[in-house]
N, C-alpha and C positions, 0 to 999 in steps of 0.2 A: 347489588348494583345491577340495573339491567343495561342494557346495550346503547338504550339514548342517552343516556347517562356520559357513559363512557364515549360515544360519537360526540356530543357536543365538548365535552370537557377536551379530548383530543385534537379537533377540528375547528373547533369554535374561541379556545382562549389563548394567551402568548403562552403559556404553561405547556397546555397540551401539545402545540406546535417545534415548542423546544424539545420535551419528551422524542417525537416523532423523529427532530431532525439527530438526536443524539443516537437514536436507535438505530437509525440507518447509518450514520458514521460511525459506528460501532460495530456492526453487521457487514458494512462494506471493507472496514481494517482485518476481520476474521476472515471472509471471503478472499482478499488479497493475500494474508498471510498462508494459510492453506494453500492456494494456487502456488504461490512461489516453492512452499516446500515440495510439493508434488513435481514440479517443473524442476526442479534442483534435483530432485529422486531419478528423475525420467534421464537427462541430459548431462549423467556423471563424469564422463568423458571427453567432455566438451573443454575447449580452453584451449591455451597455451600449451604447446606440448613438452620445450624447457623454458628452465627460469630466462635464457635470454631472449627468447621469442617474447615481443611485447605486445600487445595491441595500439592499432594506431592513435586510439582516441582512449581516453578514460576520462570519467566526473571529477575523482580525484589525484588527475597527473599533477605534476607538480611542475610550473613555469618554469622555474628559476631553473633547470634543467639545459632549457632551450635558450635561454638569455644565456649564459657561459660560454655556449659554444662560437 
């Protein structure tokens, strides 16, 4: 295969386009996943220092918590 080959079929049809954008969300989930473990490695310390110290916010706190009181 030589190289215009590969540039059009890449750049030129819905195929090759799709390839591209699969490769890049693919590459950017491995990229993200690495950073976090690296970040996780670096920052072991970090947190809550007992279990009753809570953070103010979290994604998944749970409402119904705060509706009881």
């Amino acid at each position: 295969m030589e190289f215009s080959e590969i540039y059009s079929f890449l750049f030129e049809t819905y195929a090759g386009i799709g390839v591209l954008v699969a490769i890049s969300l693919v590459l950017c989930i491995i990229i993200a996943a690495v950073l976090e473990l690296r970040t996780r490695k670096t920052y072991v310390d970090r947190g809550p220092k007992s279990e009753d110290e809570e953070d103010e916010w979290s994604l998944f706190d749970d409402d119904d918590e705060e509706a009881d009181d």
